[in-house]
TIPA-421890 format. One record per residue (C-alpha): residue number from 1; residue in three letters; chain; x, y, z. Coordinates in steps of 0.2 Angstrom, whole numbers, plus 5000, padded with zeros to 4 digits. Layout:
BEGIN
{rec NUM 'ala' 'A' {X Y Z}};
...
//
This chain:
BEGIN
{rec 1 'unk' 'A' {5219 4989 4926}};
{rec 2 'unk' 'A' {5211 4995 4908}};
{rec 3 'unk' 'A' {5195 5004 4910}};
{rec 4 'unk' 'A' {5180 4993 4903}};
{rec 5 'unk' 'A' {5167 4997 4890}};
{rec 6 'unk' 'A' {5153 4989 4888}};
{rec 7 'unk' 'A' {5143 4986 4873}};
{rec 8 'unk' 'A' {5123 4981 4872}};
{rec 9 'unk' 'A' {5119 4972 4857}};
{rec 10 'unk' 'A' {5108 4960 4849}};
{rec 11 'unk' 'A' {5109 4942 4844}};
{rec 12 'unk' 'A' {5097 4945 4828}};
{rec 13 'unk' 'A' {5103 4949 4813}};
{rec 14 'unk' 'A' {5101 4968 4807}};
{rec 15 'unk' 'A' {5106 4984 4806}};
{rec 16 'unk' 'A' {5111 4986 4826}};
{rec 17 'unk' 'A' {5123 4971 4829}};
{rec 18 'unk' 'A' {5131 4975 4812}};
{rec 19 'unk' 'A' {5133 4993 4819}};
{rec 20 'unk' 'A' {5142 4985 4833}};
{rec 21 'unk' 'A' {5152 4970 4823}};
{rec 22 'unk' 'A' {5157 4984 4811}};
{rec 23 'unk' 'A' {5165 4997 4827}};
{rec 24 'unk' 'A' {5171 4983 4837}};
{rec 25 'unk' 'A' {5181 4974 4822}};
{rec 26 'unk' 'A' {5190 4994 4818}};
{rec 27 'unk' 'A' {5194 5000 4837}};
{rec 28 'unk' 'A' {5209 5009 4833}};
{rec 29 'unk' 'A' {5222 5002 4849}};
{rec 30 'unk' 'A' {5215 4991 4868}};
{rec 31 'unk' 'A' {5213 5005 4876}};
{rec 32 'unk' 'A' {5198 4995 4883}};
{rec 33 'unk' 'A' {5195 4979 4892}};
{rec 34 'unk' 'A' {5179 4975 4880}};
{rec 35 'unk' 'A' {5162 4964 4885}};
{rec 36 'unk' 'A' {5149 4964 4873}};
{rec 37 'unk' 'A' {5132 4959 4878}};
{rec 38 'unk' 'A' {5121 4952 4865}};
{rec 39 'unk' 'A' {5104 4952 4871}};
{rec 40 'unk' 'A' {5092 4937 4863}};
{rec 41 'unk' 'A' {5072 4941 4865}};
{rec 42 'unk' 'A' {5066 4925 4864}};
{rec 43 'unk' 'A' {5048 4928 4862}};
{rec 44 'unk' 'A' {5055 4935 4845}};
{rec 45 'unk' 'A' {5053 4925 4828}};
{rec 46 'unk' 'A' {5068 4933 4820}};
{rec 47 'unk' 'A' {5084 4927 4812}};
{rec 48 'unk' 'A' {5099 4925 4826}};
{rec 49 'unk' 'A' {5114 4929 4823}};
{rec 50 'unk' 'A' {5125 4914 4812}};
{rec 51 'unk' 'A' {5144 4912 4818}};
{rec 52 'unk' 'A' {5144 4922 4831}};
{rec 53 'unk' 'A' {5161 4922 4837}};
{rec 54 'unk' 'A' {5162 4927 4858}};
{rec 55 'unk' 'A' {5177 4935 4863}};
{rec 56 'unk' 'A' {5182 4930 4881}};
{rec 57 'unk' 'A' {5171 4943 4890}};
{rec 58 'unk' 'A' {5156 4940 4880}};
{rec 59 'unk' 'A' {5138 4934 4882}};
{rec 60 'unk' 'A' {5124 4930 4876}};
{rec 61 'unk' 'A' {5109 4936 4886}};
{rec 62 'unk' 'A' {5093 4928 4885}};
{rec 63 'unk' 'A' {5076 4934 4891}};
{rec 64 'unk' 'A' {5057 4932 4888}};
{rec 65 'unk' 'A' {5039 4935 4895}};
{rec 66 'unk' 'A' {5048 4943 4914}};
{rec 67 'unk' 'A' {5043 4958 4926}};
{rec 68 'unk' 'A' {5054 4974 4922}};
{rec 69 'unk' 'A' {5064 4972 4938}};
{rec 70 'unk' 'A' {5067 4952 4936}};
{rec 71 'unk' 'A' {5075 4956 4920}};
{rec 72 'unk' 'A' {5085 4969 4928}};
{rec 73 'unk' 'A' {5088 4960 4939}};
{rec 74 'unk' 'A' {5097 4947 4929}};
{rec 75 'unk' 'A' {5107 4960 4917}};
{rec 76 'unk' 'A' {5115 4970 4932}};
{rec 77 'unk' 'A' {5122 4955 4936}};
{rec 78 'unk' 'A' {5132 4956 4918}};
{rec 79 'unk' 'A' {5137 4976 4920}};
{rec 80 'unk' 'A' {5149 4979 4932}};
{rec 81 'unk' 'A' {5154 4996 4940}};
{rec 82 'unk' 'A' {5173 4995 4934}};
{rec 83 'unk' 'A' {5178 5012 4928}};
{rec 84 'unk' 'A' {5174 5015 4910}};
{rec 85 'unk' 'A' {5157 5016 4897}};
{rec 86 'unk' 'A' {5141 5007 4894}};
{rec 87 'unk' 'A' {5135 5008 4878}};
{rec 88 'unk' 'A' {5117 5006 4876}};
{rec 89 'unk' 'A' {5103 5007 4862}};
{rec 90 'unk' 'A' {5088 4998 4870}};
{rec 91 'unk' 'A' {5075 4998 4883}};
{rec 92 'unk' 'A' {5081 4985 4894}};
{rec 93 'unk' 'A' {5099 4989 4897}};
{rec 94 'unk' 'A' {5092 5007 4901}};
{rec 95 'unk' 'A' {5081 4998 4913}};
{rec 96 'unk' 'A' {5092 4988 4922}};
{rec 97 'unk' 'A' {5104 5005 4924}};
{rec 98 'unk' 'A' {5090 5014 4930}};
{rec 99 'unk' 'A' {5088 4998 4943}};
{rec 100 'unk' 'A' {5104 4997 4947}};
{rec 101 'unk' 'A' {5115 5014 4943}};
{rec 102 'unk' 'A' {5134 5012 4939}};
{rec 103 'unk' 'A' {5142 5027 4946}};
{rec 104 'unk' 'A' {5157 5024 4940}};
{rec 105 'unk' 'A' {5153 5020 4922}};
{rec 106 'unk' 'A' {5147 5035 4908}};
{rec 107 'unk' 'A' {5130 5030 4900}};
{rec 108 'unk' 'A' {5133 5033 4880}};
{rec 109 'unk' 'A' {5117 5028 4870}};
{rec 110 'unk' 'A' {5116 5028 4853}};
{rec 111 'unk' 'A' {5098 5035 4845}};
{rec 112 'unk' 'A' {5098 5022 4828}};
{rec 113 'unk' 'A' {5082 5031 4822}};
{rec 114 'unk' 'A' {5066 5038 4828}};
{rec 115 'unk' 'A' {5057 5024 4835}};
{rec 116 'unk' 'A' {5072 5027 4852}};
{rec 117 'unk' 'A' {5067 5045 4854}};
{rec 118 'unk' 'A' {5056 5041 4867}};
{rec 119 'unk' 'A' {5070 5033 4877}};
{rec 120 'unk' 'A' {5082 5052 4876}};
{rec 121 'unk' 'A' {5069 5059 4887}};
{rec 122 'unk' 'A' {5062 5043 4898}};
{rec 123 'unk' 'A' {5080 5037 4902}};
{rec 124 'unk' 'A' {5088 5057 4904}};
{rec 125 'unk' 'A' {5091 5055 4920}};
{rec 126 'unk' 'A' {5104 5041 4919}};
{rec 127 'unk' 'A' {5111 5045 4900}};
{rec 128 'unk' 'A' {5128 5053 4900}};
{rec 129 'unk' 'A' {5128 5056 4881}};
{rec 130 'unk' 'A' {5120 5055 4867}};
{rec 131 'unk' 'A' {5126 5049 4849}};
{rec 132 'unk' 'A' {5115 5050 4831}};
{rec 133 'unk' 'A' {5120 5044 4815}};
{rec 134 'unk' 'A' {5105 5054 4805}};
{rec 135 'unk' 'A' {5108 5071 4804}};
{rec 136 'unk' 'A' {5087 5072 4808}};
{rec 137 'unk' 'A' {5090 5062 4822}};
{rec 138 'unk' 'A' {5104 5071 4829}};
{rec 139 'unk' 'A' {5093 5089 4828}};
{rec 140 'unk' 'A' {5077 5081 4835}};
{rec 141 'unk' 'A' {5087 5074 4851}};
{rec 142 'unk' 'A' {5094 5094 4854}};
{rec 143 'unk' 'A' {5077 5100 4851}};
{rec 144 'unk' 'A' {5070 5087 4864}};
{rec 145 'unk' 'A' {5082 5092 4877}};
{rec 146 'unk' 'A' {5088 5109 4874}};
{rec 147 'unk' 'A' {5097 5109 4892}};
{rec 148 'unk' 'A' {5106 5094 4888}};
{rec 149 'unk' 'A' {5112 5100 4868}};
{rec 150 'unk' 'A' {5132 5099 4874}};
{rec 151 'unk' 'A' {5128 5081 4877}};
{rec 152 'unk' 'A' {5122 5076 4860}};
{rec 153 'unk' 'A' {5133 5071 4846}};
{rec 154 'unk' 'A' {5133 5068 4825}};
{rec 155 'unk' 'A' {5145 5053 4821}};
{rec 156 'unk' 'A' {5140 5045 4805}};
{rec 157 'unk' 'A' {5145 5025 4807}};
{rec 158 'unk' 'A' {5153 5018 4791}};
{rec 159 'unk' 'A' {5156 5001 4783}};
{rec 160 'unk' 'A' {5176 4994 4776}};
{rec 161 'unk' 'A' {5181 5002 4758}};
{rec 162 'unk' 'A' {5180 4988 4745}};
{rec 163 'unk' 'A' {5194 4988 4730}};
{rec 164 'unk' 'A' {5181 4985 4717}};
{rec 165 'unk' 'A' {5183 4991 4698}};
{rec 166 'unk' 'A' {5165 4994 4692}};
{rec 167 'unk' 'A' {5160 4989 4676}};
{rec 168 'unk' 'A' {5146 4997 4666}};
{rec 169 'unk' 'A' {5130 4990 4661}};
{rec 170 'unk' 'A' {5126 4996 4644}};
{rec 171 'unk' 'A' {5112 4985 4639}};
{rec 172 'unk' 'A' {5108 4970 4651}};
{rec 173 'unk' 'A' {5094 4968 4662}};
{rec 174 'unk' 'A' {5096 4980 4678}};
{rec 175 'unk' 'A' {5100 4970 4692}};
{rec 176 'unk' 'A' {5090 4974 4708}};
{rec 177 'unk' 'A' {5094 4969 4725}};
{rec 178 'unk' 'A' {5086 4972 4741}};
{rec 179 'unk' 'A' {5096 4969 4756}};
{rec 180 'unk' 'A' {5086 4970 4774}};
{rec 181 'unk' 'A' {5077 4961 4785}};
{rec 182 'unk' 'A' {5062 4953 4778}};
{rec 183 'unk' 'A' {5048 4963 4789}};
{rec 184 'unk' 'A' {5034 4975 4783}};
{rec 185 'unk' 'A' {5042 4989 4789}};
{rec 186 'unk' 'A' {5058 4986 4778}};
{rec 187 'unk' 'A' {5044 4987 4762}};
{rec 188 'unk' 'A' {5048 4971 4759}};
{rec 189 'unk' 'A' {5029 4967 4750}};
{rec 190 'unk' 'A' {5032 4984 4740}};
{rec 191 'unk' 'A' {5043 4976 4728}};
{rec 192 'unk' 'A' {5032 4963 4718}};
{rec 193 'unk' 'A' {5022 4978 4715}};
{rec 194 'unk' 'A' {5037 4988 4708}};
{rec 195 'unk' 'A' {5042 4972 4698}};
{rec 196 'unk' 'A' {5021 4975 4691}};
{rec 197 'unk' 'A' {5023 4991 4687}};
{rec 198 'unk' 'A' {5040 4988 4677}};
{rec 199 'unk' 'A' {5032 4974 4666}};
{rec 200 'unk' 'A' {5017 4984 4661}};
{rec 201 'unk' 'A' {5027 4997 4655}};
{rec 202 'unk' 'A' {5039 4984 4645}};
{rec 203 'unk' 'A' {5054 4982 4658}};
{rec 204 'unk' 'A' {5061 4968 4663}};
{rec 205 'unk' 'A' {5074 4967 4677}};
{rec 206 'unk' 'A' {5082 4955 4687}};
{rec 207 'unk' 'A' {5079 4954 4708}};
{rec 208 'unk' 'A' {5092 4947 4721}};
{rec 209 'unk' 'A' {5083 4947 4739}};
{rec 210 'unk' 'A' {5095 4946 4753}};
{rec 211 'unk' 'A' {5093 4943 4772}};
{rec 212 'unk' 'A' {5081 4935 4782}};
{rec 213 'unk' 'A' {5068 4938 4794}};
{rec 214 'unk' 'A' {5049 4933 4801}};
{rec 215 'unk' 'A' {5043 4935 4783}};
{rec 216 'unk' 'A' {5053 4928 4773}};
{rec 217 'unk' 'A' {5043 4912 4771}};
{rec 218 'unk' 'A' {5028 4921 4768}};
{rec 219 'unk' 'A' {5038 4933 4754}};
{rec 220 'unk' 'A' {5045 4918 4744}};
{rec 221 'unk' 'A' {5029 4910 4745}};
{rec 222 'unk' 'A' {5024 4926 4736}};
{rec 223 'unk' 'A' {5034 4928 4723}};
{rec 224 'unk' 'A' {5037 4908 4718}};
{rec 225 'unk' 'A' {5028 4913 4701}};
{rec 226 'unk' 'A' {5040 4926 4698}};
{rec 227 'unk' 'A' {5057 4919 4689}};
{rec 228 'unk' 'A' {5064 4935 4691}};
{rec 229 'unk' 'A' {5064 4936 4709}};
{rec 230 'unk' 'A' {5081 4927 4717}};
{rec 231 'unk' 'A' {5080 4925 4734}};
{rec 232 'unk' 'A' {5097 4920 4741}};
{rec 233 'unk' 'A' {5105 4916 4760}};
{rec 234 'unk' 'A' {5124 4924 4759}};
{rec 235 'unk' 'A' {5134 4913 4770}};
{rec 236 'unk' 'A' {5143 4929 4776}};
{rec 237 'unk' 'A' {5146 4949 4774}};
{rec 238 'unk' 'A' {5159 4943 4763}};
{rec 239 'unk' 'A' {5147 4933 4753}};
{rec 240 'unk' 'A' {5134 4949 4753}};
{rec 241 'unk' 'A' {5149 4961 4747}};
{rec 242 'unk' 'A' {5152 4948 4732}};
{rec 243 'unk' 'A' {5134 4947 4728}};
{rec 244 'unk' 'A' {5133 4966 4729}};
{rec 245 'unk' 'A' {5146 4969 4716}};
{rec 246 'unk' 'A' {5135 4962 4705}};
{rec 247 'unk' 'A' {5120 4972 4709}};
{rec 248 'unk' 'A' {5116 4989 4699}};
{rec 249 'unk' 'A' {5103 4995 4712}};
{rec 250 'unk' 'A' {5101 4996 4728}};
{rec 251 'unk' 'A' {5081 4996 4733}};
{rec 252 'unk' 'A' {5075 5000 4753}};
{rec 253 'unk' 'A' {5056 5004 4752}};
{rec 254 'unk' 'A' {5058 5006 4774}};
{rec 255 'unk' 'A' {5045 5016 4784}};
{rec 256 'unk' 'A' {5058 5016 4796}};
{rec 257 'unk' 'A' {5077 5020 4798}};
{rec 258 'unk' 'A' {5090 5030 4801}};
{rec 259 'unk' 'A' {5108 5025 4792}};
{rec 260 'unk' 'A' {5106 5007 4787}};
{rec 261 'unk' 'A' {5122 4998 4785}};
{rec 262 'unk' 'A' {5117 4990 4771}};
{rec 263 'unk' 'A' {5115 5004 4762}};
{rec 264 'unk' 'A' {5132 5011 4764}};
{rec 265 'unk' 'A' {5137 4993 4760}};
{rec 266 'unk' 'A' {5130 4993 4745}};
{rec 267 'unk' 'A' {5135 5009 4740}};
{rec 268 'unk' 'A' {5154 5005 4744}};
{rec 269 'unk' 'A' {5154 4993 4727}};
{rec 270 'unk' 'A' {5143 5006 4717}};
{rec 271 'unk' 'A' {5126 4999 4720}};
{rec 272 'unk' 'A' {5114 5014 4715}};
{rec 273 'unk' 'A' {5103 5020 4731}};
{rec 274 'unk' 'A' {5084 5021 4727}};
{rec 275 'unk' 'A' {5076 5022 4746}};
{rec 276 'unk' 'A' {5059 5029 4754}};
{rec 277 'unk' 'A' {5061 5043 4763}};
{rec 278 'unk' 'A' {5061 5035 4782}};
{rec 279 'unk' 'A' {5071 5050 4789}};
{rec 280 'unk' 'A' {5075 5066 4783}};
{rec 281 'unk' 'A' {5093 5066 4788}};
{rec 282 'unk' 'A' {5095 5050 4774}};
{rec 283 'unk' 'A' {5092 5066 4761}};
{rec 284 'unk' 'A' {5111 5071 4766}};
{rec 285 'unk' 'A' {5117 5053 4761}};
{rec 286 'unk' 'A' {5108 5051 4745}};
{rec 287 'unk' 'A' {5111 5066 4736}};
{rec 288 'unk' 'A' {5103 5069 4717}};
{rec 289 'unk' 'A' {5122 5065 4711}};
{rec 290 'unk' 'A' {5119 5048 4720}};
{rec 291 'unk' 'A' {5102 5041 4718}};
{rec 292 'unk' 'A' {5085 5046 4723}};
{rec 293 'unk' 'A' {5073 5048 4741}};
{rec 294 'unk' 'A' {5059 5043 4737}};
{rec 295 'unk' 'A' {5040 5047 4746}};
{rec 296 'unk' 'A' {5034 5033 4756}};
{rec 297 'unk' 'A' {5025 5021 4748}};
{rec 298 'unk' 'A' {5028 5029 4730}};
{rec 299 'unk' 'A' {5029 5013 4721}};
{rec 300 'unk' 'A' {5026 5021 4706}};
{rec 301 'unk' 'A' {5041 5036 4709}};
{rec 302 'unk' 'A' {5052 5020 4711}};
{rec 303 'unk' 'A' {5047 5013 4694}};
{rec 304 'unk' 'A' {5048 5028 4686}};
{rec 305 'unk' 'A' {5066 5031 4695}};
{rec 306 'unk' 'A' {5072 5014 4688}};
{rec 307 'unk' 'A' {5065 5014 4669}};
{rec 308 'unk' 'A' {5075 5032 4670}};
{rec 309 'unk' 'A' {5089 5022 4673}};
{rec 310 'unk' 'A' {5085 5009 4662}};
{rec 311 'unk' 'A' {5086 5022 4648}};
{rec 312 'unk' 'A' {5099 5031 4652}};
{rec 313 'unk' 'A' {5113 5020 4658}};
{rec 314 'unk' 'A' {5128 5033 4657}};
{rec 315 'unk' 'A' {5118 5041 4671}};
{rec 316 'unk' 'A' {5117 5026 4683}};
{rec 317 'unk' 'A' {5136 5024 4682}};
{rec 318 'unk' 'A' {5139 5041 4686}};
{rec 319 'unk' 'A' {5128 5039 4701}};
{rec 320 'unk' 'A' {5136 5022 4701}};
{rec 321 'unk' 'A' {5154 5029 4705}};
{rec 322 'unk' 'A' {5148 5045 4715}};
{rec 323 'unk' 'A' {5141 5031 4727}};
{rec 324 'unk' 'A' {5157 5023 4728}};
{rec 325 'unk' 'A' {5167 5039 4732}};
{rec 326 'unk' 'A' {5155 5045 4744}};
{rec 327 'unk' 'A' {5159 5030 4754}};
{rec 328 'unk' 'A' {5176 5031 4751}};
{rec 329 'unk' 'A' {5178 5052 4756}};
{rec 330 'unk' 'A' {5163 5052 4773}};
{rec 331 'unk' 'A' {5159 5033 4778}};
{rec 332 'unk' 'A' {5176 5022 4779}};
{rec 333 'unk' 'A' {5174 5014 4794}};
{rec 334 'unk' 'A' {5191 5016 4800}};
{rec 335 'unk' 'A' {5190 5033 4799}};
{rec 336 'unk' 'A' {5172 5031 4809}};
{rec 337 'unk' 'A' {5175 5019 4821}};
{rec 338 'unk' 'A' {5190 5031 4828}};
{rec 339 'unk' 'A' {5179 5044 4832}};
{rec 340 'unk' 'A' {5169 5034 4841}};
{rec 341 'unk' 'A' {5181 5027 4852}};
{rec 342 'unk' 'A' {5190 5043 4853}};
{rec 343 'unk' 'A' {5172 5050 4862}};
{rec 344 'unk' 'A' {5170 5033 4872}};
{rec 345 'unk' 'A' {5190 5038 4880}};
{rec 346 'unk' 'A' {5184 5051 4885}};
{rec 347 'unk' 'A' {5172 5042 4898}};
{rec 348 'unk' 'A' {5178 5050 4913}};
{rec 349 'unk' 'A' {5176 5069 4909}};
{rec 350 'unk' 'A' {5158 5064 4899}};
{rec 351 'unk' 'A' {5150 5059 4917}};
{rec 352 'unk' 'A' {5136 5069 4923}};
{rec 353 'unk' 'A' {5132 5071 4941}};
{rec 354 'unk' 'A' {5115 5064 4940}};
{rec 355 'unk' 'A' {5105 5068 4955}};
{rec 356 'unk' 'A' {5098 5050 4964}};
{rec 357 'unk' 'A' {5081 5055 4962}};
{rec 358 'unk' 'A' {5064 5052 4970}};
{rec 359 'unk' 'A' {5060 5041 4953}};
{rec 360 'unk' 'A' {5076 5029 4956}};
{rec 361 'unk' 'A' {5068 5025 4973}};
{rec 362 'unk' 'A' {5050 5022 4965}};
{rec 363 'unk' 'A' {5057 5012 4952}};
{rec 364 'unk' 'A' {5067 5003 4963}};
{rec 365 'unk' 'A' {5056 4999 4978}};
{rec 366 'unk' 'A' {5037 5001 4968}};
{rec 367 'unk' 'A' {5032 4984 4980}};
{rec 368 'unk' 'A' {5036 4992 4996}};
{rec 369 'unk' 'A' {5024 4999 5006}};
{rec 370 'unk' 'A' {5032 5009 5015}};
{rec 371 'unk' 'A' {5040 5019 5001}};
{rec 372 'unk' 'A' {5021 5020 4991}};
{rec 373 'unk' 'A' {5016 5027 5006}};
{rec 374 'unk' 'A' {5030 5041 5009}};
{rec 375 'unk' 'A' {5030 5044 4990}};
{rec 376 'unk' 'A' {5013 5049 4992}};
{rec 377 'unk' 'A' {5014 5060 5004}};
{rec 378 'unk' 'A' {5028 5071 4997}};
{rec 379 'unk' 'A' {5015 5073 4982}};
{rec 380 'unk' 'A' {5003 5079 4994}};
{rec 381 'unk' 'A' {5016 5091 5000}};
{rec 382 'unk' 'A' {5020 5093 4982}};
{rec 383 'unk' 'A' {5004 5100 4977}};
{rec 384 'unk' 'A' {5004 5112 4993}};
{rec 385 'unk' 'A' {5022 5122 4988}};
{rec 386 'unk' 'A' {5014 5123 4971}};
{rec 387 'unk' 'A' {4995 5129 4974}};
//
């Protein structure tokens, strides 16, 4: 029998499940039996996922407003304990493991950005190994666990290469496009105010929205006024890449990222980046020969950035094509997704030892009195050894 791996997604559409889609789709060989579970949050207003298309193994897994073990609970139920990997990247799956430990499956969890730093440290105890995308992101997890640095692991994700010849734009309108989900934290209410400081200063451009999300009403009721604003619903990625290749920049005015597939996406057909700096690490993507990283909440640096452009157009194709090569020489996704399956193969010599600690049982049996009681008085005796 194959060894299994298990893979946590989401049924929302976004950066994680198109992490996922894009690894799954370019798994060199079957070395795996695969099940991915894609977890729905219906208390979420959020875009889910269109065409989903469920292998044989696959769910989807829906939960709301329930206790921490009930949804446990519920998700053991999906993860077996067949040799092999779990792949996690949320709260819930790690909650249910901690439940409900698999000993004979490697826990891999993948840090996205730094809003899962906290889980590194919370979840350590049942974690096998770590994976980062951001280079920031991969230092700040060896920092926060300096016993556990052998653990931890840099492997960029990547998107598909694109056989696109781009043209220059000598003298037309420059063609912005945003491409994210429509939330405040993507920046998405930054742009009108871009588009304001453009026209003062007598630019005009041209604005494709992509993608979906809680605001999107709320956005396009917004900008109606605006002519120049073009807020479209791809049917597909293949409909997004087409779009994209008549894009000249790419703008992500995010608080909050790590390696945004849409960016690389973006870049694979030569859209130029321009992107607040969420992360340090995203500095290492977007080099000066590239496009620019921009200080949160610079609206003006971002105007400024793109009436630089709009003067000097020989410069945005040479960034335009520098994008492209970059995504071609350290983010093809066959390339990528290889080494992460090459590091999930490795399952069986990755597996830590973890100690069944005193917190599994509190965790576990927090109702019962009888462990409440004996867990507080080995903290009485606790406090005796230490005083």
């Amino acid at each position: 029998m194959k060894p299994e791996l298990v893979v946590i997604s989401q049924n929302l559409m976004g950066g994680g499940a198109s992490f996922h889609r894009n690894i799954l789709a370019n798994r060199p060989d079957d070395f795996f039996d695969i099940k991915c579970i894609y977890l729905d949050p219906l208390n979420w207003i959020a875009k889910r996922l269109e065409s989903n298309k469920l292998e044989k193994n696959d769910i989807i897994f829906q939960f709301s407003n329930e206790s921490e073990s009930q949804l446990a609970e519920r998700l053991n139920i999906h993860i077996s304990n067949r040799k092999g990997a779990v792949v996690t990247n949320l709260p819930e799956e790690l909650i249910s493991l901690d439940y409900f430990p698999k000993p004979k499956k490697t826990v891999f969890f993948i840090c996205h950005d730094k809003g899962f730093l906290y889980l590194t440290q919370k979840y350590s105890h049942i974690i096998d190994v770590y994976i980062a995308h951001n280079i920031e992101i991969f230092e700040i997890i060896k920092k926060l666990l300096p016993e556990r640095v052998n653990d931890v692991y840099f492997i960029p994700h990547g998107v598909q290469l694109q056989e696109y010849n781009r043209q220059q734009n000598m003298s037309q309108k420059l063609r912005l496009v945003f491409l994210a989900r429509h939330v405040k934290t993507k920046g998405i209410y930054d742009l009108p105010k871009i588009d304001d400081l453009l026209i003062k200063d007598g630019v005009e451009v041209d604005w494709t929205i992509l993608g979906d999300g809680e605001e999107k009403d709320n956005f396009t009721n917004e900008v109606k006024s605006r002519r120049n604003f073009h807020i479209i619903s791809a049917k597909n990625n293949e409909d997004v890449i087409e779009i994209l290749k008549n894009q000249d920049i790419y703008i992500l005015p995010s608080s909050h990222d790590g390696l945004p597939v849409s960016l690389l996406e973006a870049m694979s057909v030569g859209c130029v980046p321009i992107v607040y700096n969420f992360s340090e690490g995203i500095k290492s993507v977007i080099t000066s020969d590239i496009g620019f990283v921009i200080n949160l909440s610079d609206i003006n640096g971002i105007s400024e950035k793109l009436q630089l452009f709009n003067k000097n157009r020989d410069l945005l194709f040479s960034c335009s094509l520098n994008s492209i090569r970059k995504v071609e020489n350290e983010f093809n996704i066959v390339t990528q997704a290889k080494k992460y399956f090459d590091l999930y193969k490795d399952y069986s010599v990755l597996k830590k030892n973890h100690l069944f600690s005193l917190f599994h049982i509190k965790r576990k049996f927090k109702r019962n009195k009888f462990v409440i009681l004996s867990m507080n008085f080995l903290r009485v005796i606790k406090r005796c050894f230490l005083k």
